[in-house]
C-alpha positions in Angstrom: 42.3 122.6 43.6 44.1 121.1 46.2 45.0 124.4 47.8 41.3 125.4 47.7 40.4 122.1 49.7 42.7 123.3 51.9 41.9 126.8 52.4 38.3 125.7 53.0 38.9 123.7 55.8 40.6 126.1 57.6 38.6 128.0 56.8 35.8 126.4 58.4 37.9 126.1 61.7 38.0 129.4 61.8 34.8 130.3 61.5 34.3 127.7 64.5 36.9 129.7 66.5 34.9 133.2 65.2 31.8 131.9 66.4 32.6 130.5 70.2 34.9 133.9 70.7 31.7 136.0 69.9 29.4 133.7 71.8 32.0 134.2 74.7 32.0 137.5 74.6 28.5 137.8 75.1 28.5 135.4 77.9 31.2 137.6 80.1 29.0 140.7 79.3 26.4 139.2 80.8 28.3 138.2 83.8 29.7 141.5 84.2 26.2 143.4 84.4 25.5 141.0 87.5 26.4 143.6 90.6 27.3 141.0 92.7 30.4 140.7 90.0 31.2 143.8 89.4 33.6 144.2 91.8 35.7 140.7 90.5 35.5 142.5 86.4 39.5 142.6 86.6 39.5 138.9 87.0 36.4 138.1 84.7 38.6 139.9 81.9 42.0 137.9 82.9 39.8 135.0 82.5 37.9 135.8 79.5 41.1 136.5 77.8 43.2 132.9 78.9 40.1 131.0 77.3 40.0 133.6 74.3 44.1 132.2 74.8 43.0 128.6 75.2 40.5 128.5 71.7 43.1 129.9 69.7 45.7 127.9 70.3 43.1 125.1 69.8 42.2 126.3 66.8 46.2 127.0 65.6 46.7 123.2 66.0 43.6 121.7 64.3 44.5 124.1 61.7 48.1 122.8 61.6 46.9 119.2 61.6 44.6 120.6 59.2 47.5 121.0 56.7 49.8 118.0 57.7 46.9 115.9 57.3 46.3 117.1 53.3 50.0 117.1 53.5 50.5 113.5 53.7 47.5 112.5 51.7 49.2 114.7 48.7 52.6 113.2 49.5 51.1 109.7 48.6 49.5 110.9 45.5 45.8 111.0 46.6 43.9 113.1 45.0 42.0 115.5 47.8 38.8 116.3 45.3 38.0 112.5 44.7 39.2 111.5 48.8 37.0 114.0 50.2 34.3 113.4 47.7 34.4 109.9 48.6 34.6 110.3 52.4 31.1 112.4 51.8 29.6 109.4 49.6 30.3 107.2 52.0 27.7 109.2 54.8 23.9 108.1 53.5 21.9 110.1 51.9 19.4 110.1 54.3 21.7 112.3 56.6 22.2 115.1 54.0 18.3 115.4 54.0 17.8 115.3 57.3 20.8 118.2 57.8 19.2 120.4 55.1 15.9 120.2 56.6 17.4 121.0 60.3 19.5 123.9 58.6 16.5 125.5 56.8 14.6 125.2 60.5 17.2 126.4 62.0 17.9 129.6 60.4 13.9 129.9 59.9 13.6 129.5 63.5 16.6 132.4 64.3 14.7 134.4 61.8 11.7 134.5 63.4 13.4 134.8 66.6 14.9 138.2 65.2 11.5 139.4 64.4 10.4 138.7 67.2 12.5 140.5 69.1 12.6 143.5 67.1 8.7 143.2 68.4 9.5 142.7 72.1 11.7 145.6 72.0 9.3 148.3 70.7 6.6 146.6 72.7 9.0 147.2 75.8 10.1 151.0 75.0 6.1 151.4 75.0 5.8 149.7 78.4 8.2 151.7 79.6 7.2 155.4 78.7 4.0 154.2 80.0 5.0 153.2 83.0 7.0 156.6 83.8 4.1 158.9 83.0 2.2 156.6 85.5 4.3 156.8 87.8 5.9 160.1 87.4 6.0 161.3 90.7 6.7 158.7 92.7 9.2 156.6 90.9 12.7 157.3 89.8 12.4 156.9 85.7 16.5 155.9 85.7 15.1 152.7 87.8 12.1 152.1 85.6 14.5 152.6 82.2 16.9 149.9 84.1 14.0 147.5 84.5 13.1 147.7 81.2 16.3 147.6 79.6 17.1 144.6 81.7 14.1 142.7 80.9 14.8 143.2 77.4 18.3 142.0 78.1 17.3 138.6 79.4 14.3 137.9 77.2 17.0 138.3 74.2 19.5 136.0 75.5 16.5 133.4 76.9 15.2 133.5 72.8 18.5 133.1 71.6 19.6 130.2 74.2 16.1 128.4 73.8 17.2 128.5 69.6 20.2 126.9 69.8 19.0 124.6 72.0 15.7 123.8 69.4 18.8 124.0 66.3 20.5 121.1 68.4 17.3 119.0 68.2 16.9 119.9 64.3 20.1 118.7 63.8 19.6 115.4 65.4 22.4 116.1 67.8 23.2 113.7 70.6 20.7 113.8 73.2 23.0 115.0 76.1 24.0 117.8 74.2 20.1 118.9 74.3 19.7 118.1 78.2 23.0 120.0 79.1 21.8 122.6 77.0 18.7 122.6 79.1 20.4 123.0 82.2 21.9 126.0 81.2 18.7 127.3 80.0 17.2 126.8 83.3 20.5 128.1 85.0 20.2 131.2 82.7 16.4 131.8 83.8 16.9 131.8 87.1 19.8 134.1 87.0 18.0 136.6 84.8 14.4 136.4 86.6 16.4 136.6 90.0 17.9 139.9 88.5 14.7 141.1 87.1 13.4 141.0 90.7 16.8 143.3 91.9 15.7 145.4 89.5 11.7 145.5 90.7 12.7 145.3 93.9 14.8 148.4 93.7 12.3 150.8 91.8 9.7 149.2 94.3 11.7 150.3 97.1 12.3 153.9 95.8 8.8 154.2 94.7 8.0 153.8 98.6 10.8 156.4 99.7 9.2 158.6 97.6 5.5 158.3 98.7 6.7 158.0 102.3 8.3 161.4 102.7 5.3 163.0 100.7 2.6 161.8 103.0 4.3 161.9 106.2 3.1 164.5 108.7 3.1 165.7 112.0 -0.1 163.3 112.4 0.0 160.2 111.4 2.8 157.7 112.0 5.1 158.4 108.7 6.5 161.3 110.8 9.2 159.0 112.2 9.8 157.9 108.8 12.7 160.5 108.3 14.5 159.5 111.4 14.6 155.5 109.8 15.0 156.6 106.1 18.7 155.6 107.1 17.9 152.1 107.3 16.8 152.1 103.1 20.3 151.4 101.9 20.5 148.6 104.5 17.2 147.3 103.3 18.3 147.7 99.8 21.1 145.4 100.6 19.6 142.7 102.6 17.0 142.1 100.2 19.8 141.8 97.2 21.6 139.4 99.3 18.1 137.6 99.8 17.9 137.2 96.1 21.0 136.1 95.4 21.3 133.4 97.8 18.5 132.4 95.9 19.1 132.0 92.8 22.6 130.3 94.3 20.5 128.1 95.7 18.1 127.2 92.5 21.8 127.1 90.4 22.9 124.4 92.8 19.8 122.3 92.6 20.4 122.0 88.8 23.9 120.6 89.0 23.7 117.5 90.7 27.1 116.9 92.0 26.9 120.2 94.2 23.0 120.0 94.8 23.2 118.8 98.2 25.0 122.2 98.9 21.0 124.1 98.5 20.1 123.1 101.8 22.0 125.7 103.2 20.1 128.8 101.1 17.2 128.8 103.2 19.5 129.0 106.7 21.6 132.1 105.1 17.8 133.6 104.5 17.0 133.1 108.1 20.4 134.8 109.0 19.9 137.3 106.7 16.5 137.8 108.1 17.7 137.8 111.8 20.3 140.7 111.2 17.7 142.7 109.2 14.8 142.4 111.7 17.5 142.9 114.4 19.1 146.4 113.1 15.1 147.6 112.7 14.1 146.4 116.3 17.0 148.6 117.5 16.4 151.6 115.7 12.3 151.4 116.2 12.9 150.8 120.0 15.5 153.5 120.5 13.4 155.7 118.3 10.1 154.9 121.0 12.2 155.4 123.6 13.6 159.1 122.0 9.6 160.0 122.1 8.3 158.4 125.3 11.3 160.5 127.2 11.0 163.9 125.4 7.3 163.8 124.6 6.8 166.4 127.0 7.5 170.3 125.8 7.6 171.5 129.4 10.8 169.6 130.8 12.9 171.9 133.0 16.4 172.0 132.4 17.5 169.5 134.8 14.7 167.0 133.4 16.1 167.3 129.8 19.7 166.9 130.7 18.8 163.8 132.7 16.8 162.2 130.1 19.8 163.1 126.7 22.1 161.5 129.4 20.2 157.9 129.9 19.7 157.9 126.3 23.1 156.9 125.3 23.2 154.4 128.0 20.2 152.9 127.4 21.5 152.4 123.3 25.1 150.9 124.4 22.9 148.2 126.6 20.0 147.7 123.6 22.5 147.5 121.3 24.6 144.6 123.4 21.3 142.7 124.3 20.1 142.4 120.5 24.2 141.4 119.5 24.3 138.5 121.7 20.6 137.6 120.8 21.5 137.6 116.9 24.7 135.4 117.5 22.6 132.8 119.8 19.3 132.9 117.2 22.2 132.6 114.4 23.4 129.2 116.5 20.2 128.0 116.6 19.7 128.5 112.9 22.5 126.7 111.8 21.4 123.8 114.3 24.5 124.7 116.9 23.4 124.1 120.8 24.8 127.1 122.0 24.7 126.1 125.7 28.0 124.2 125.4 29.4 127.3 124.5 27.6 129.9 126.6 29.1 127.5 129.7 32.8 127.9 128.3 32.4 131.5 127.4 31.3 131.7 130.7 34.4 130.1 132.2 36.7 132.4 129.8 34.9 135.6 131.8 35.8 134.8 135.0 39.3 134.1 133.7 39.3 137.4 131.5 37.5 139.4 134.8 40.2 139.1 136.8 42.3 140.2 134.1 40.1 143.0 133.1 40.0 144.9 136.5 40.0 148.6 134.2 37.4 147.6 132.4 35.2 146.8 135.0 36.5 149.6 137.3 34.7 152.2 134.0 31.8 150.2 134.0 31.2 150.6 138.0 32.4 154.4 138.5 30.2 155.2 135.2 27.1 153.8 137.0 27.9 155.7 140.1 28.5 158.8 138.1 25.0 158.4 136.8 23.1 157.7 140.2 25.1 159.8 142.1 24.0 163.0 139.6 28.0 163.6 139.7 27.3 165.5 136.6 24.8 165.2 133.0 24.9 165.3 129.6 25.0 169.2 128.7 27.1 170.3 131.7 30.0 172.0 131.4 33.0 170.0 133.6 36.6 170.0 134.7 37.8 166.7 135.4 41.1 164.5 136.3 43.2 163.2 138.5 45.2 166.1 140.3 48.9 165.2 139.5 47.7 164.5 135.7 46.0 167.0 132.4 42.7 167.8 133.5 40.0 168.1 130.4 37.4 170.7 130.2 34.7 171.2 128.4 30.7 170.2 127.4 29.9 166.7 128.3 28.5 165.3 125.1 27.7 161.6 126.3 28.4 159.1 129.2 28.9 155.5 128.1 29.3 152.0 129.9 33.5 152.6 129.7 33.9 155.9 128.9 32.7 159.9 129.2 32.7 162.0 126.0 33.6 165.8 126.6 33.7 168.4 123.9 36.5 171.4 124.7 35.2 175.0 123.8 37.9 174.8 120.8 36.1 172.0 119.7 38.5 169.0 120.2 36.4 165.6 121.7 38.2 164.3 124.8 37.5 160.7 125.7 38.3 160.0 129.0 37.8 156.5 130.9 35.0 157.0 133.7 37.8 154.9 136.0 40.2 157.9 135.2 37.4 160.7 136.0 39.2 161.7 139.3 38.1 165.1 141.1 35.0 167.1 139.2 34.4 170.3 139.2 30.8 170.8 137.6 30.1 174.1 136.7 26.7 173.6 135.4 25.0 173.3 138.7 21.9 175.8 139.7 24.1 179.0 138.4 27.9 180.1 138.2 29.6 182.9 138.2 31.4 184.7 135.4 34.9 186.4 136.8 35.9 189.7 135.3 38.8 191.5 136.6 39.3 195.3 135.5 42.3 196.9 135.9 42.2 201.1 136.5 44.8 203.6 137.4 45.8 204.5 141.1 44.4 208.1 140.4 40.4 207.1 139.1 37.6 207.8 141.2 36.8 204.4 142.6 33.1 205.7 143.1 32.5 206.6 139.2 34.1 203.2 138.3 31.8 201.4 140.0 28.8 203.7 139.1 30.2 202.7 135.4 30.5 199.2 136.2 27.2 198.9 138.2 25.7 200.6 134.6 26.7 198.1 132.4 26.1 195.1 134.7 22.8 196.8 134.6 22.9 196.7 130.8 24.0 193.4 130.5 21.6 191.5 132.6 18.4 193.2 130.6 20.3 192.1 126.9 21.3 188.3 128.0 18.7 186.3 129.1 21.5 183.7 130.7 22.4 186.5 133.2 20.6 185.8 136.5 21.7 189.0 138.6 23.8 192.3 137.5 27.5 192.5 138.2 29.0 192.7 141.7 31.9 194.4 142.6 33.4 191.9 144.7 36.5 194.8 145.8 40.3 195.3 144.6 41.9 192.1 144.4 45.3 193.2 144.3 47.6 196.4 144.1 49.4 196.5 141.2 52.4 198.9 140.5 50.6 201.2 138.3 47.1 199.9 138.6 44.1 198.8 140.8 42.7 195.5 139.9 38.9 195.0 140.5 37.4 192.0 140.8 33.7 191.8 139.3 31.1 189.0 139.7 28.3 188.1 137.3 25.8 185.2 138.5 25.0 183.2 135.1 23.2 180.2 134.2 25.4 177.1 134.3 27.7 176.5 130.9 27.1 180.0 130.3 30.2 181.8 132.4 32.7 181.6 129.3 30.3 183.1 127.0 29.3 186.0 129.5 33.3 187.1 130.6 33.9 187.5 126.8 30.8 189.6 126.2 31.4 191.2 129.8 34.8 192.3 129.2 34.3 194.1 125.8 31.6 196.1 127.4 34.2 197.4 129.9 36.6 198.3 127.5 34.3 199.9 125.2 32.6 201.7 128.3 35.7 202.8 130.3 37.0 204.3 126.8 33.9 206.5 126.6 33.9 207.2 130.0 37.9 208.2 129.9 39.4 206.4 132.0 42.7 205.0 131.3 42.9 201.7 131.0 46.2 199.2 131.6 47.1 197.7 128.3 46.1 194.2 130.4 43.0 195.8 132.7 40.3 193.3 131.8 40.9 189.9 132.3 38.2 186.9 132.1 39.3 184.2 135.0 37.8 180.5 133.9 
């Protein structure tokens, strides 16, 4: 009998250490399904598992004290049965009574609770398929089943929280167990309505996508809708930040040692707001800016190059005007006078100037490249300093600092608009494409250039870019087995490289037909 005392009551502690481990578990579920916690799941598990660590060793030692207690009660010949019995006759009977009746509410309050639920979730699975064929082509039905299935989620664990807290009051439990309790009901509400509203907010948001690109059209303002749709992710992300600086906020309110710590939710909104607004005012004005310049179909090549060059300058400014007006707004917000420190940075750029004599060297010989028309953005360049590398290629975008130029084999050379040196544009008013034909010393010169005259011919009525038929601009040189002829193809400007490729296939194929011998070398495109 003794034995069976004993097995009981570790028994019970057990079942204790059962019941906290399961109700643990749930609780680090729950945390995990929070996004802004998914990235920390490692360490929710490390610490999950120490306080998994924690209650079984607590439970080892009351278990152990468990048995040295009965121990030592058996070792002076006390009878367990009749010591325990006695212990229990000594608590009044009016506490049994009152324990039965809060045990029978208790579990008749869980049970109802389970029917209830088993209610809520077929009502919800009915909401649900409703609200998908409603909406079946405009919302995504993985956001709506997410909704639903989180709803269900924290309607469950609200039920279930809100009965143990009503079981504490049936059992006459202290009262601060019941008002703690009640703080983590409230702290539980807020964090499951908060991620109810993630949850809305996102199928709201799609639901919008959706209907936005469907009724967007050359006519009405949704047109510009694709060139923003970019800025949906960052929306996405503002507004979840928005939400849970919220429910940070409400959290701290409820614990009153860190409740002074809420006044600064509402300034994080405003900063949160300030960014948002900020990265939208850029984009919309660039995006006004993009139409007010090429609005008009019947810009002449000059015009357009003009206008894709400003562009990029004018977003490297916008962008710096609405930085430093975020940081000084962001001041303001958090009630920091920022004319203290707009003096000293002040101070710090004359000091950095002087030392910064590159930087501001770009920024001045990039303005002059612009208002001196040195060259545009779709011209084709050479530039550098003589004794250094020269770069080559389509000029893709001038900046304050620097010049962007795309080589024909497609690397990006960035060059600093200080380091620009001599420029040879060759995208002004036309160019010329240089072909050089080699031909025996025994051709008849005057059939060659009939030949050559023919496909210059050809070539200017296939190409539109070709502005007058090939010249023979003479022999260049005298080999010592060949004549070298010098042709001359007036193109439109970028279009030279393109041309001599085209031009000097022609001649091959032509000269072949025509046979005349042809040096292994004899055409030759000069760039």
């Amino acid at each position: 009998m003794n034995i069976l005392i004993i097995l009981a009551e570790i028994g019970i502690c057990i079942f204790i250490f059962l019941l906290l481990s399961w109700l643990l578990g749930k609780l680090f579920k729950l945390l995990i399904k929070v996004s802004i916690l998914k990235s920390n799941d490692i360490k929710l598990k490390i610490l999950r598992r120490n306080i998994t660590g924690f209650l079984l060793l607590t439970c080892l030692v009351l278990c152990i004290l468990i048995v040295g207690a009965n121990s030592f009660l058996i070792y002076r010949g006390e009878n367990l049965q009749q010591y325990k019995l006695a212990l229990i006759q000594r608590i009044p009977s009016g506490f049994w009574i009152t324990l039965g009746i809060g045990i029978a509410q208790s579990i008749g309050t869980a049970i109802v609770a389970a029917i209830a639920l088993k209610f809520l979730k077929y009502g919800l699975k009915l909401a649900s398929t409703y609200a998908k064929n409603l909406e079946r082509n405009t919302a995504d039905d993985e956001s709506i089943d997410a909704f639903f299935n989180a709803l269900n989620q924290r309607i469950k664990g609200g039920i279930w929280l809100w009965v143990i807290i009503s079981c504490t009051q049936f059992l006459k439990l202290p009262g601060v167990v019941s008002e703690y309790l009640y703080i983590a009901l409230r702290i539980y509400l807020i964090i499951a309505v908060g991620l109810l509203i993630l949850k809305a907010v996102a199928a709201i948001v799609d639901t919008l996508d959706v209907l936005s690109i469907r009724y967007s059209s050359p006519e009405n303002l949704l047109r510009f809708y694709d060139r923003l749709q970019h800025l949906i992710p960052f929306l996405k992300r503002c507004l979840e930040f928005v939400i849970y600086v919220c429910m940070a906020t409400l959290v701290t309110q409820q614990v009153q040692f860190i409740a002074n710590l809420a006044a600064f939710g509402p300034r994080l909104i405003k900063i949160i707001a300030i960014i948002f607004m900020s990265r939208v005012l850029f984009e919309i004005v660039y995006l006004l800016v993009e139409e007010v310049l090429f609005k008009n179909q019947n810009l002449t090549e000059m015009q357009r190059s003009r206008r894709l060059t400003l562009v990029p300058l004018f977003r490297s400014l916008l962008q710096y005007l609405i930085y430093f007006s975020v940081g000084i707004s962001i001041l303001y917000t958090l009630d920091i006078d920022p004319t203290p420190i707009l003096a000293g940075a002040g101070i710090v750029g004359i000091a950095v100037g002087l030392g910064a004599q590159t930087l501001i060297s770009d920024i001045v010989c990039g303005f002059f490249i612009l208002f001196e028309n040195y060259y545009l953005v779709g011209d084709y360049i050479e530039a550098g300093k003589l004794e250094e590398k020269t770069v080559e290629g389509i000029v893709e975008a001038i900046e304050l600092r620097t010049t962007r130029i795309r080589h024909p084999n497609g690397q990006l050379q960035i060059i600093r608009n200080g380091d620009i040196g001599s420029i040879t544009n060759y995208s002004k008013q036309y160019i010329f494409a240089v072909v050089e034909v080699g031909v025996p010393y025994n051709s008849n010169l005057a059939h060659v250039y009939r030949v050559i005259e023919e496909v210059g011919q050809e070539l200017k009525a296939n190409y539109s870019d070709v502005l007058e038929s090939t010249q023979i601009d003479g022999v260049e040189s005298l080999g010592e087995s060949n004549l070298l002829l010098r042709t001359l193809t007036k193109v439109k400007p970028g279009k030279h490289l393109h041309i001599q490729r085209i031009l000097c296939k022609m001649f091959m194929d032509t000269l072949l037909e025509e046979s005349i011998l042809l040096h292994p070398s004899s055409a030759s495109c000069e760039e």
